[in-house]
C-alpha positions as CSV (number, residue, x, y, z in Angstrom):
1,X,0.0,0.0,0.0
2,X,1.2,3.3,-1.0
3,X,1.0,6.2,1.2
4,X,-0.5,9.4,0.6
5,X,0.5,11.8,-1.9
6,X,2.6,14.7,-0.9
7,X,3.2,17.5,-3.0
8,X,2.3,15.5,-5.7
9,X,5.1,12.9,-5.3
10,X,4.1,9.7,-3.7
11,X,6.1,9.5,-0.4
12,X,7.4,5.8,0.5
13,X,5.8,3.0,3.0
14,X,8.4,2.0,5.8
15,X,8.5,-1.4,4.1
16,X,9.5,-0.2,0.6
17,X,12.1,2.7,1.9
18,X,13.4,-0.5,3.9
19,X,13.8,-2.3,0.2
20,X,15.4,0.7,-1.2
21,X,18.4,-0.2,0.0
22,X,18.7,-3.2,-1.9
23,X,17.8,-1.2,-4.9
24,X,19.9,-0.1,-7.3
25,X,20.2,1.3,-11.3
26,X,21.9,-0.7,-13.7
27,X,24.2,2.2,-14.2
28,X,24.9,1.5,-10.4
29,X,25.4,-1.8,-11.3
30,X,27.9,-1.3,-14.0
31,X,30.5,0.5,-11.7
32,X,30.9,-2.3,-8.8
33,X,33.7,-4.5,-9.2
34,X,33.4,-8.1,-7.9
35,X,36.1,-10.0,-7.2
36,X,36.8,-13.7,-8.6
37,X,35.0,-16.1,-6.8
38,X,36.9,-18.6,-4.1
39,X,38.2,-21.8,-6.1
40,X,39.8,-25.0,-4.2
41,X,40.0,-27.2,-7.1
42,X,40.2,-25.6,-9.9
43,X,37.0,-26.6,-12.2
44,X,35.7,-28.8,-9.4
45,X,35.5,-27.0,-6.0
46,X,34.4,-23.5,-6.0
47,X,32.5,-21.0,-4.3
48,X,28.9,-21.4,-3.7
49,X,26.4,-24.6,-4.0
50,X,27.7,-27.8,-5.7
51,X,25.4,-30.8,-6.4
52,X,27.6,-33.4,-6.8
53,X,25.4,-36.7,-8.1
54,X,26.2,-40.2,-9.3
55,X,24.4,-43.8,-9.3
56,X,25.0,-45.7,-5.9
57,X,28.4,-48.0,-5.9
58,X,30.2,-45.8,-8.3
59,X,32.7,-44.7,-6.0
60,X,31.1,-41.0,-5.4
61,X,31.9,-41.0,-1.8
62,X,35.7,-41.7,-2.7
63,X,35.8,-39.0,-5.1
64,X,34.5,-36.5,-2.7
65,X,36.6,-37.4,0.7
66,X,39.9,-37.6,-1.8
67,X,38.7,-33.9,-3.1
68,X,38.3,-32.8,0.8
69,X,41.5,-34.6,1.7
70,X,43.3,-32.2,-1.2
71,X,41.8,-29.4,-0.2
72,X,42.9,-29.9,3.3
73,X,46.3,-30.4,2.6
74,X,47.3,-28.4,-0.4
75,X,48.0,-31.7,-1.9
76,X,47.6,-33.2,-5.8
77,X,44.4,-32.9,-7.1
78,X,43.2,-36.9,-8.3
79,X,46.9,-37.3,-9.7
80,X,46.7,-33.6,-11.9
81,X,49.8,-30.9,-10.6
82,X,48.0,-28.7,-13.4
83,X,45.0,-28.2,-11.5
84,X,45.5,-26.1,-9.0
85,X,44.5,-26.5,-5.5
86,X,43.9,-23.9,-2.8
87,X,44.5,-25.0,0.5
88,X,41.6,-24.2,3.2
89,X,39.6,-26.2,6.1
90,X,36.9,-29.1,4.9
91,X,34.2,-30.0,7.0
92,X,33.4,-33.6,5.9
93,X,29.9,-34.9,7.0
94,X,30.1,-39.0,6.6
95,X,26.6,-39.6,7.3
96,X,26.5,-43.1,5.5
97,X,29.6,-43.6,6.9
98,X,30.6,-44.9,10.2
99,X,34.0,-44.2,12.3
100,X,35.4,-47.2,11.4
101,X,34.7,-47.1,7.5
102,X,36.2,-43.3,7.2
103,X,39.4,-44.7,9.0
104,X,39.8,-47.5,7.1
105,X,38.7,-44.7,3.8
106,X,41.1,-42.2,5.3
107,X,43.9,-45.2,5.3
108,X,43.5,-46.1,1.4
109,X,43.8,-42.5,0.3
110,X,46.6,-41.4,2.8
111,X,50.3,-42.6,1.9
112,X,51.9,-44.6,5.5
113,X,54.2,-41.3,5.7
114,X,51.4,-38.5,5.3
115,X,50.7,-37.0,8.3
116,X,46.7,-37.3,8.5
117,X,45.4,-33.4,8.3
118,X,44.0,-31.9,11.0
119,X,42.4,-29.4,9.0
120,X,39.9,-31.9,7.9
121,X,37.0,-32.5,10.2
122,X,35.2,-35.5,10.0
123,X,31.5,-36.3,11.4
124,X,29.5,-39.6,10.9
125,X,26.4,-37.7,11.7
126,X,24.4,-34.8,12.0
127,X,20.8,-33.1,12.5
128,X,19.0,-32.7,9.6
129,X,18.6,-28.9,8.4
130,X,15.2,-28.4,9.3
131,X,15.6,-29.5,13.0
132,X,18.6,-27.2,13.6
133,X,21.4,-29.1,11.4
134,X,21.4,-26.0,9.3
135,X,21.9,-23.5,12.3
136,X,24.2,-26.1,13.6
137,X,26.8,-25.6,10.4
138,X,26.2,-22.6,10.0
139,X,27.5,-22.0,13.6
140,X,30.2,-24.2,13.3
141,X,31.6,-23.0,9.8
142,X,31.5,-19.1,11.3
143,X,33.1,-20.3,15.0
144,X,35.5,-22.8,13.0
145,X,36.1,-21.6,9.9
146,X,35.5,-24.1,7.4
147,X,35.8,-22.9,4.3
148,X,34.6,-25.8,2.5
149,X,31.7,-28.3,3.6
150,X,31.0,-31.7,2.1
151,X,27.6,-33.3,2.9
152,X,27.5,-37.0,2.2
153,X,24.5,-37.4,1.3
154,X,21.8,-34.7,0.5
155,X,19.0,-37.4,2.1
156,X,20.6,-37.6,5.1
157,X,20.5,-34.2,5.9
158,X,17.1,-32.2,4.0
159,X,13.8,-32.0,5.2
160,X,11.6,-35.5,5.2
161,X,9.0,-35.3,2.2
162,X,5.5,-35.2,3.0
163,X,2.5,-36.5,0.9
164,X,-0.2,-33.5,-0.9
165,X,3.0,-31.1,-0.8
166,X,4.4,-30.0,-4.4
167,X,7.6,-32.1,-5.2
168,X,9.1,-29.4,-7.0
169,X,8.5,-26.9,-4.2
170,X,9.9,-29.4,-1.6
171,X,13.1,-30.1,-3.5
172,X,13.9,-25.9,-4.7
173,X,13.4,-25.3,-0.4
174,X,15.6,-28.0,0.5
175,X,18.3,-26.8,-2.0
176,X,17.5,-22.7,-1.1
177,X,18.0,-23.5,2.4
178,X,21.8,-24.7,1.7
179,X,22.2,-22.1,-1.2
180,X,21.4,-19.5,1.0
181,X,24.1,-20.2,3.4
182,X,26.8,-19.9,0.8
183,X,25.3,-16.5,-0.7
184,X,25.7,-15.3,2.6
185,X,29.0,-16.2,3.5
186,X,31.9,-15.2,1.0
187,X,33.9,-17.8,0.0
188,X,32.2,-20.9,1.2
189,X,32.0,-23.7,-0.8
190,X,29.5,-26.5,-0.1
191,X,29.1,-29.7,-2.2
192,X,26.4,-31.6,-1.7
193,X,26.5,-35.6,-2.6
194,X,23.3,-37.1,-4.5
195,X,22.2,-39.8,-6.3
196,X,21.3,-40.8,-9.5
197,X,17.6,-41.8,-10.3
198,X,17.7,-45.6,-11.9
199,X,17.9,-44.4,-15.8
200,X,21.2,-42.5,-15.1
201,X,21.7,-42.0,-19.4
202,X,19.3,-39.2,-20.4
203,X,19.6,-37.3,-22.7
204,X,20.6,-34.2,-20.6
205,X,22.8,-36.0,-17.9
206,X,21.4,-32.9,-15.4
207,X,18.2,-34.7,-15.9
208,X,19.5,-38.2,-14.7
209,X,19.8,-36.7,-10.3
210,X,17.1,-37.7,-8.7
211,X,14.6,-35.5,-8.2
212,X,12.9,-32.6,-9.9
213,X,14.1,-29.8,-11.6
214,X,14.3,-28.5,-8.3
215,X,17.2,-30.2,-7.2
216,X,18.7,-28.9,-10.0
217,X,17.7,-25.3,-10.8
218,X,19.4,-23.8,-7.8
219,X,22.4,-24.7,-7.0
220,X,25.5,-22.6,-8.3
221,X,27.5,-25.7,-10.0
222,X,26.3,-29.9,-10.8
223,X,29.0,-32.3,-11.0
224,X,27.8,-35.7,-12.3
225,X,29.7,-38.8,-12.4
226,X,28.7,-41.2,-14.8
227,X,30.5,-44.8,-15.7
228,X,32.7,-44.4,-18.5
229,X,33.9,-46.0,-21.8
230,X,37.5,-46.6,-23.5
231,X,39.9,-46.6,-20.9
232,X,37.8,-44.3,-18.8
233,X,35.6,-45.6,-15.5
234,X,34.0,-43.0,-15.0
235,X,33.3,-39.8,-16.7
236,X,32.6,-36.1,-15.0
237,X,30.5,-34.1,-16.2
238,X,30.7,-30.6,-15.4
239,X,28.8,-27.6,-15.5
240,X,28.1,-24.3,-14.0
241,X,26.6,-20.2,-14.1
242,X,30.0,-18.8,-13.7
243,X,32.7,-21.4,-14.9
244,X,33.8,-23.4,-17.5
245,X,31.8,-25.9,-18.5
246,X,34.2,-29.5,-19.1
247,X,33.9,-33.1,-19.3
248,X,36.8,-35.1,-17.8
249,X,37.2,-39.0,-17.5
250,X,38.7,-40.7,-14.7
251,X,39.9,-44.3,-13.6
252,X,39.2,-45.9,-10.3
253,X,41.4,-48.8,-8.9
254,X,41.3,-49.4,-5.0
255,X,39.3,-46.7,-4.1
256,X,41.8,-43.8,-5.9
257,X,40.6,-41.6,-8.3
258,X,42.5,-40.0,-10.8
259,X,42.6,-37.7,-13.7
260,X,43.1,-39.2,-17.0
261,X,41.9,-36.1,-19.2
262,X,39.0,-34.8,-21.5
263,X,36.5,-37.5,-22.0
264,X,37.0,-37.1,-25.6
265,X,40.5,-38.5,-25.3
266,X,39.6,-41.3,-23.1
267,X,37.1,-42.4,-25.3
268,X,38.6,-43.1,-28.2
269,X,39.5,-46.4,-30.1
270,X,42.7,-47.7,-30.3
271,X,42.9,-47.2,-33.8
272,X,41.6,-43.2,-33.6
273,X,43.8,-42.7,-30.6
274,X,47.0,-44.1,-32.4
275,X,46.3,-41.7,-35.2
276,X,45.7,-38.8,-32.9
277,X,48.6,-39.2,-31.0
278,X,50.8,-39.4,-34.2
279,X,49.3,-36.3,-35.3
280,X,50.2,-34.6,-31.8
281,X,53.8,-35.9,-32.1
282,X,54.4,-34.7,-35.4
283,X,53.0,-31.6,-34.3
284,X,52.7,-29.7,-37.5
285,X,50.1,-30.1,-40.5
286,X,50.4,-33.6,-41.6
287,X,49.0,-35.0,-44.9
288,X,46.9,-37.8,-45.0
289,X,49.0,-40.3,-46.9
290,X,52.2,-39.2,-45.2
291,X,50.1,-40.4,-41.9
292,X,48.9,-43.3,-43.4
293,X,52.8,-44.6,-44.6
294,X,53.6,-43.9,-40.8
295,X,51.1,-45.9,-39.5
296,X,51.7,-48.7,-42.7
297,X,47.4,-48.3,-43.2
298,X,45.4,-47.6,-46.2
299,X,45.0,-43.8,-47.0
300,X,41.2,-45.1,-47.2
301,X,41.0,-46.2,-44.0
302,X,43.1,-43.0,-42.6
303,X,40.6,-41.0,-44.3
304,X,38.0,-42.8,-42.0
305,X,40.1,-42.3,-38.9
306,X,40.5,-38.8,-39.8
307,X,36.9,-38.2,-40.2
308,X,35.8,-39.4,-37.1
309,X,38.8,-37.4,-35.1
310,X,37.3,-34.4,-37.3
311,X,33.8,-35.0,-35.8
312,X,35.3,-35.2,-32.3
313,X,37.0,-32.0,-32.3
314,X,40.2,-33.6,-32.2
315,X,41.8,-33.2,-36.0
316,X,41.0,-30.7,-38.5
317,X,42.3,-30.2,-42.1
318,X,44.4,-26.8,-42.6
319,X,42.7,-26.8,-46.4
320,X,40.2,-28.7,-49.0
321,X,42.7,-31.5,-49.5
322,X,45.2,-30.2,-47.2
323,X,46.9,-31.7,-44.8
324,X,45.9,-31.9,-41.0
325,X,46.8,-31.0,-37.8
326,X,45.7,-31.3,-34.0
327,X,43.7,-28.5,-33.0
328,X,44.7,-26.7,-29.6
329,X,42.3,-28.5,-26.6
330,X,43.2,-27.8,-23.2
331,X,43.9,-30.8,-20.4
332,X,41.3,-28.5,-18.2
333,X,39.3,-25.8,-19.2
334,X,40.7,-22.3,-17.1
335,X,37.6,-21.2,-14.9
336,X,38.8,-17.9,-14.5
337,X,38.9,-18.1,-10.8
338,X,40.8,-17.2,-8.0
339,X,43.0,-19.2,-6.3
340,X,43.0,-17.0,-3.6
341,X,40.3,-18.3,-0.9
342,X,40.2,-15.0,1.0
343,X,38.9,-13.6,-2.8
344,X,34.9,-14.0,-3.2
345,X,32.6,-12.9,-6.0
346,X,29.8,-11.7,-3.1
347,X,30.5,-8.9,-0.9
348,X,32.0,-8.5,1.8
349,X,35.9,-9.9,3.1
350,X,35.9,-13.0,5.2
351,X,39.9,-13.4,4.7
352,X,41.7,-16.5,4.7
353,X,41.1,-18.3,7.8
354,X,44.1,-19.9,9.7
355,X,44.6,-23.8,9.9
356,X,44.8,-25.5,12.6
357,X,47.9,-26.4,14.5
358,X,49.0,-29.7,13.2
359,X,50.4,-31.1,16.1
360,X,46.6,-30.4,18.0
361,X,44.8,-33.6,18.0
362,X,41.3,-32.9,17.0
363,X,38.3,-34.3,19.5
364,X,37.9,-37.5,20.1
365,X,34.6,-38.9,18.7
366,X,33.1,-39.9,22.1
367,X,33.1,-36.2,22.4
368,X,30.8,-35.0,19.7
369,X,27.3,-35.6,20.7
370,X,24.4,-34.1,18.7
């Protein structure tokens, strides 16, 4: 409601002068400066809401305690130096997980000479967010400053569905009320785990978590694992509002994850990948029969290789009838973001928190009681 006119100009409600100062021009809006957001992993962990999703058994739970175990140390991210890694303190909550599974977890991913990180806090259970589990981490990330939270899984920890209530209306809340959290803390970083629903090969993989479009439509980033092909287990698929978009194949042997490269590459036959990796070796525009004497194969069946290289993005020819080279394709798409975790593309400064003393041993688990 509008109050009364004076002097011909309609004078404010306390409510909308209250709004005002959330208000603002877009000229206004073209003179702030923002900085980068907060990356950890570069292309994987970042600033704001993650969904993380897979089917059940892949190996989901390994990916994410290996990405919190980088984080925490500084260390190698999943066997890539090039992708750079911002240390900073990981709250880990287990909650499918028991004590004795995330030592025996912690064990397999841990060399017997690394020191296990103290800036990684571990918790095999918590309150759900609508019976104070969100109050709860919000507390504990502003008293303890974790900088990055890992929630393992999303049904452990949202609000229980109830029958006659909109789906879609149940899943955005769940999601808003963990979103919300990141918006208003600067460079937190919150992955949440999720599964798959049982046809886990849509055509959009977005479409294949579990869920409605709810799930899906508010978080900041969705990282989907999904069982591979070639010499690939396991494919990521990456995408995001403010980074690069990528898809990146993995292999998983005793519960270790690591890099291999673009999907693309991983997928290949051996036949495609021999001629690929030729063509990268030469490294100049090579013609077709000159490739084909290398590899002693018909230029006919070259020609075929060559094709389907072309359609992949991976080869293209200089000229009609020319020879071909390798096109440039990044190991990892650049995000553009900072490595700097103190840096956050909301405002305010939270600053880079300090780690823990090593040598402090953190609670014992007796301790923790919720």
């Amino acid at each position: 409601m509008v109050a009364e006119p004076k002097g011909g100009l309609a004078v404010d409600s306390p409510a909308l002068s209250e709004w005002r100062r959330h208000m603002l021009s877009a000229a206004q809006l073209e003179t702030l400066e923002f900085p980068p957001l907060a990356s950890y992993i570069d292309g994987l962990v970042i600033e704001g809401l993650t969904v993380f999703g897979g089917k059940p058994k892949l190996g989901k739970s390994w990916w994410a305690m290996r990405a919190g175990l980088t984080i925490a140390t500084g260390g190698v991210a999943f066997g890539n130096p090039g992708r750079a890694v911002t240390q900073a303190r990981v709250l880990y909550l287990a909650l499918e997980d028991g004590l004795a599974r995330l030592q025996t977890r912690l064990g397999v991913l841990l060399s017997p000479d690394e020191r296990w990180p103290a800036g990684m806090t571990v918790v095999p259970n918590w309150p759900r967010f609508d019976e104070g589990g969100l109050d709860l981490l919000s507390e504990a990330v502003d008293v303890d400053g974790f900088q990055v939270v890992i929630v393992d899984t999303l049904a452990r920890v949202r609000k229980r569905k109830r029958r006659g209530l909109d789906p879609y209306q149940e899943d955005s809340d769940a999601m808003s009320m963990i979103h919300d959290l990141t918006r208003a803390r600067p460079g937190l970083a919150i992955v949440v785990v999720h599964h798959h629903r049982k046809n886990d090969n849509p055509d959009d993989y977005v479409d294949a978590l579990s869920g409605t479009t709810g799930i899906t439509g508010v978080p900041d980033h969705i990282a989907v694992l999904q069982r591979g092909r070639g010499e690939a287990d396991a494919v990521l698929r990456f995408t995001s509002r403010d980074a690069a978009e990528h898809d990146t194949a993995y292999s998983f042997t005793g519960g270790l994850w690591s890099e291999i490269g673009p999907a693309v590459l991983a997928g290949l036959s051996e036949a495609r990948r021999e001629l690929y990796d030729l063509l990268v070796s030469l490294d100049r525009p090579t013609p077709a029969a000159a490739l084909a004497q290398h590899l002693g194969k018909s230029q006919q069946t070259v020609a075929e290789l060559l094709g389907g290289l072309a359609a992949d993005g991976l080869a293209r020819q200089v000229s009609a009838r020319g020879p071909w080279e390798v096109p440039s394709i990044p190991s990892i798409p650049e995000s553009g973001l900072s490595g700097d975790s103190g840096d956050s593309g909301n405002s305010g400064d939270t600053g880079t928190l300090p780690l823990p003393d090593p040598a402090e041993p953190p609670p014992e688990p007796e301790d923790i009681t919720w």
